[in-house]
C-alpha positions in Angstrom: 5.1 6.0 -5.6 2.4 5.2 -8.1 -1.0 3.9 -7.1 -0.8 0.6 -9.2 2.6 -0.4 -7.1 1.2 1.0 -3.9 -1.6 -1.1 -4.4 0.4 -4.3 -5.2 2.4 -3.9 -2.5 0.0 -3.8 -0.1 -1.7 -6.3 -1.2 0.7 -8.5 -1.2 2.6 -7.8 2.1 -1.5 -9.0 3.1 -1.3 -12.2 1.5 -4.8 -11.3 -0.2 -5.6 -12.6 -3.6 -7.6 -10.7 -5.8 -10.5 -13.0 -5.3 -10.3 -12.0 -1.8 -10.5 -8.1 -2.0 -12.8 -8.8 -5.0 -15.1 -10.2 -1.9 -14.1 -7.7 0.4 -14.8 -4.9 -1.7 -17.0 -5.8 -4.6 -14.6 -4.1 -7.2 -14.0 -7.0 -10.0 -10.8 -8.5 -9.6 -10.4 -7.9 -13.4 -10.2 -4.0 -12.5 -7.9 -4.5 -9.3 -5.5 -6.0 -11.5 -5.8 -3.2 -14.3 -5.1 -1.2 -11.1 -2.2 -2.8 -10.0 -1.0 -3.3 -13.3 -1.5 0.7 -14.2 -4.0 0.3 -17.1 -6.5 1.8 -14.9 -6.2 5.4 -14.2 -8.2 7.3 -11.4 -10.5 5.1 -9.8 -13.5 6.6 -7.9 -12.9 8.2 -4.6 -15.7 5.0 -3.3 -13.4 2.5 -4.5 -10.3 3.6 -3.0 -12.3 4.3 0.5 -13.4 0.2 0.0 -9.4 -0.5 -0.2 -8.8 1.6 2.1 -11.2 0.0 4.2 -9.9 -3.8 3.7 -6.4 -3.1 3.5 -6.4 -0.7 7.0 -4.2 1.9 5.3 -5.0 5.9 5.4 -7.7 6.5 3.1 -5.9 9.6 2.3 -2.9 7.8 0.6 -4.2 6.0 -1.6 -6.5 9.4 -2.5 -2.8 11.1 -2.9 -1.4 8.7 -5.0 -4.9 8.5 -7.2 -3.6 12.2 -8.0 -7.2 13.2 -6.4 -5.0 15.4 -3.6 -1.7 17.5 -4.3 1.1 16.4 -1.7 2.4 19.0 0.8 5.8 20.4 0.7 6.6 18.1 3.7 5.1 15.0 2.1 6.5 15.8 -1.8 9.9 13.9 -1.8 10.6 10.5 -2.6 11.7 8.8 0.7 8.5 9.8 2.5 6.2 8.6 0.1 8.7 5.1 0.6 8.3 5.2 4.0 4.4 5.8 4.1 4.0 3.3 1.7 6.2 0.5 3.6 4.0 1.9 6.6 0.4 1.7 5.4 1.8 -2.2 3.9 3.5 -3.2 7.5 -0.2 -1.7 9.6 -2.3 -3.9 7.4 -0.5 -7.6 7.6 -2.0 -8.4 10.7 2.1 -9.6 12.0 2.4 -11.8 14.4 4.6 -10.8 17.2 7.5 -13.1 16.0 6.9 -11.7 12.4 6.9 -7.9 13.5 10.6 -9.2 15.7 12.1 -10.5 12.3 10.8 -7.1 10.5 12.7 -5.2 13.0 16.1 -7.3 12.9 15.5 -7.3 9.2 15.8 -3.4 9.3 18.5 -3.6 11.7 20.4 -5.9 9.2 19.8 -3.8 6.3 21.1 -0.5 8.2 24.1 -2.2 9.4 24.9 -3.7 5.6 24.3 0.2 4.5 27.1 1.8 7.3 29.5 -0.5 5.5 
């Protein structure tokens, strides 16, 4: 998964606006939209450890998807860079309990609509 839709994704499965991680961070939210929109390629290593930092995900994601580190064999396919993604979105929302129970009949759902 690219960085830009990593990015928006996270962002907003947070509910953040780009005022707010403009705050957060300091990074204009003029460049976190030319991130999220891809017209900004490999931002500094100190701006995606302020993301990082106010979004609560692994550091070393968004570094991978930057293209600053190569993936490993285990981590190269498609699904798991899905998955760590949809992770790294569902640690930082801050889910209420009730939330995180309609996540997990939401998943349920979808995996019972997929067996069909």
């Amino acid at each position: 998964m690219s960085l830009s839709k990593m990015l928006k994704d996270i962002r907003a499965t947070n509910g953040a606006s780009l005022r707010a991680v403009e705050d957060a961070t300091g990074i204009s939210n003029a460049y976190l939209s030319q991130l999220e929109r891809g017209d900004a390629q490999k931002p500094s290593p100190d701006k995606l450890q302020a993301l990082a930092k106010f979004y609560n995900v692994p550091y070393v994601d968004l570094m991978r998807a930057a293209g600053y580190l190569q993936r490993t064999e285990r981590t190269s396919n498609t699904t798991h860079d899905r998955v760590s993604t949809v992770q790294a979105a569902l640690m930082s929302a801050n889910l209420t309990p009730e939330e995180e129970d309609a996540v997990v009949k939401y998943i349920e759902f979808l995996r019972f609509q997929n067996k069909k």
